[in-house]
Residue, then its C-alpha position, 0 to 999 in steps of 0.5 A: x489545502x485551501x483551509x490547511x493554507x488559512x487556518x494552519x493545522x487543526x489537529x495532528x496525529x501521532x505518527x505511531x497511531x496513523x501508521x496502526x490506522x493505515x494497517x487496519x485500513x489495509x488489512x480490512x481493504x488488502x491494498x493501497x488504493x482504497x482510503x477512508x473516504x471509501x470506508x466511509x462510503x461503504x458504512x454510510x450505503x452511498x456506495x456498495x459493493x456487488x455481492x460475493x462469498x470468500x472461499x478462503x483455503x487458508x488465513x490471509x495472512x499466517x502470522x504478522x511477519x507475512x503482514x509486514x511483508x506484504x506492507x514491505x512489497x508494496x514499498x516496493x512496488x511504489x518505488x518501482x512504479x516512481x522509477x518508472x514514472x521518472x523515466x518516461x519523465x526523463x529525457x535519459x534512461x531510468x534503468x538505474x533506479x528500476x534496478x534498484x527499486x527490483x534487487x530486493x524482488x530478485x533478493x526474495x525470489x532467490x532467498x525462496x520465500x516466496x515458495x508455498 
């Protein structure tokens, strides 16, 4: 921010090219919580992972509509982790926003794609 602050912005990235990139981060990761600064970590030895073997029974995903849903129940689960951090932050009740951050949870467990 110190820099940013300073020197203003050095360089910008298209939103379409870092909305690719965010994917092949968390198609290479499968999740949120691992940036670039671990893939960088990983590459240059500084830091390693313990060995392991994947036994796969099948692809991860089978095709790139599971992908987005995937990408699309990660939305969610953050917007339902806000919720609740807005409500222990609240003085009133947060089951509004936690409701609507779940109706599209109960919305796919009724449609019955989640079966497999």
């Amino acid at each position: 921010e110190v820099v940013t602050d300073s020197c203003g912005t050095v360089f910008s990235i298209a939103a379409r090219h870092l909305l690719a990139f965010h994917r092949v981060l968390r198609l290479y990761f499968l999740n949120e919580g691992q940036t670039l600064h671990q893939l960088h970590a990983v590459d240059a030895g500084a830091m390693r992972f313990p060995p392991f073997s994947i036994t796969r029974e099948r692809e991860v995903f089978r095709n790139h509509n599971e992908f987005v849903e995937y990408e699309l129940a990660l939305a969610h689960g953050h917007q339902l982790i806000e919720a609740i951090d807005r409500g222990k932050s609240a003085t009133g009740s947060a089951n509004e926003a936690i409701d609507a951050a779940l109706s599209p949870v109960w919305d796919f467990l009724d449609s019955g794609k989640g079966k497999i």
